[in-house]
C-alpha positions, 0 to 999 in steps of 0.5 A, a space after each residue: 857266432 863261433 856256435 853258429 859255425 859250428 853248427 853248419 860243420 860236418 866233418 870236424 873232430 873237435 873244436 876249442 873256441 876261446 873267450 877272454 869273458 869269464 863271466 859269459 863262460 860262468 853265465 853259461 854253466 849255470 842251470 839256474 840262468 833264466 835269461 832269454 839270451 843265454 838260454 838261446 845260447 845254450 840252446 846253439 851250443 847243444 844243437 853244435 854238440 850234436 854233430 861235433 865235439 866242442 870245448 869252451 876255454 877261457 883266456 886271459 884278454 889283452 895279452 896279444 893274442 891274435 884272435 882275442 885282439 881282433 874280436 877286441 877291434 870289432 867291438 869297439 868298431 861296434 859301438 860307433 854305429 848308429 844304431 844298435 844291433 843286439 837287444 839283450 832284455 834285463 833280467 828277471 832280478 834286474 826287473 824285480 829290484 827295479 820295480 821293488 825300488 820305484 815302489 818304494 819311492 811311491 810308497 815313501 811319496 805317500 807317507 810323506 804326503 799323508 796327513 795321517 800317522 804324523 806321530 808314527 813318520 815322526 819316528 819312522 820317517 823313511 819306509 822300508 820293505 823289511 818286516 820288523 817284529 815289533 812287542 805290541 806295546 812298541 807298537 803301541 808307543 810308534 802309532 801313539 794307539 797306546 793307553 796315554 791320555 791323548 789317544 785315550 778319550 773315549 770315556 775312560 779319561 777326562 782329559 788329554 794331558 798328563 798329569 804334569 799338565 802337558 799333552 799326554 802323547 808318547 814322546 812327551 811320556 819318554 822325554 819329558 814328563 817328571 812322572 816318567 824320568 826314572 
């Protein structure tokens, strides 16, 4: 509102508008904020330095100055009406970590619910959306698609067990089988 005025003034040599809002203050020197309400205010401050010479200052808040006590009343005055007057959009990266997590609990719904994979959500039972670099025998033990007899059917074994005579999966492999213990 303080740009707003300055704008419809002609004859002023210069004008320092105070804030006790650092972070608007910051907000509003960054060239890299996309956010639509800043940029409306920045877009206000260049059309009011056209015509005057203008100077943001930041002040420490609730220590009596007058100004900055009277802005304080009309805000709180502020948030007893009824219905709201500014609609300030969410962020672009607001958005994004919003949309990022609702994903996320979409995708780790479906792993739960899945039937399949059971031995790999056995050992990573919660997704994450960080890509990890595994050796492809890692690989091979957390999907169980290695060379155990278990998966190994097709041909080239007899039998799905050990030869201990338990199931030839992984886990069995790393946990159990006397054939591997050392």
């Amino acid at each position: 509102m303080a740009l707003e005025f300055c704008c419809t003034l002609s004859v002023c040599q210069k004008i320092h508008i105070f804030s006790d809002s650092r972070s608007a203050l910051q907000e509003l020197q960054d060239p890299k904020n996309s956010n639509e309400h800043f940029r409306k205010i920045k877009a206000i401050y260049k059309k009011a330095t056209d015509t005057v010479w203008i100077r943001l200052h930041w002040i420490k808040a609730h220590v009596g100055y007058e100004g900055i006590e009277m802005a304080d009343i009309q805000a709180k005055e502020s948030t007893s009406r009824p219905e709201v007057d500014v609609e300030i959009p969410k962020s672009e990266g607001t958005l994004k970590s919003t949309l990022r997590r609702e994903l996320l609990y979409q995708w780790q719904d479906r792993w739960i619910l899945t039937k399949k994979g059971s031995h790999t959500r056995k050992l990573l039972p919660e997704v994450k959306c960080l890509t990890t670099l595994f050796h492809p025998k890692v690989v091979q033990f957390l999907t169980g698609h290695g060379r155990f007899p278990f998966y190994v059917r097709f041909g080239k074994s007899q039998s799905n067990t050990c030869p201990c005579g338990k199931v030839g999966e992984p886990l069995h492999y790393i946990l159990e089988s006397d054939n591997t213990k050392d």
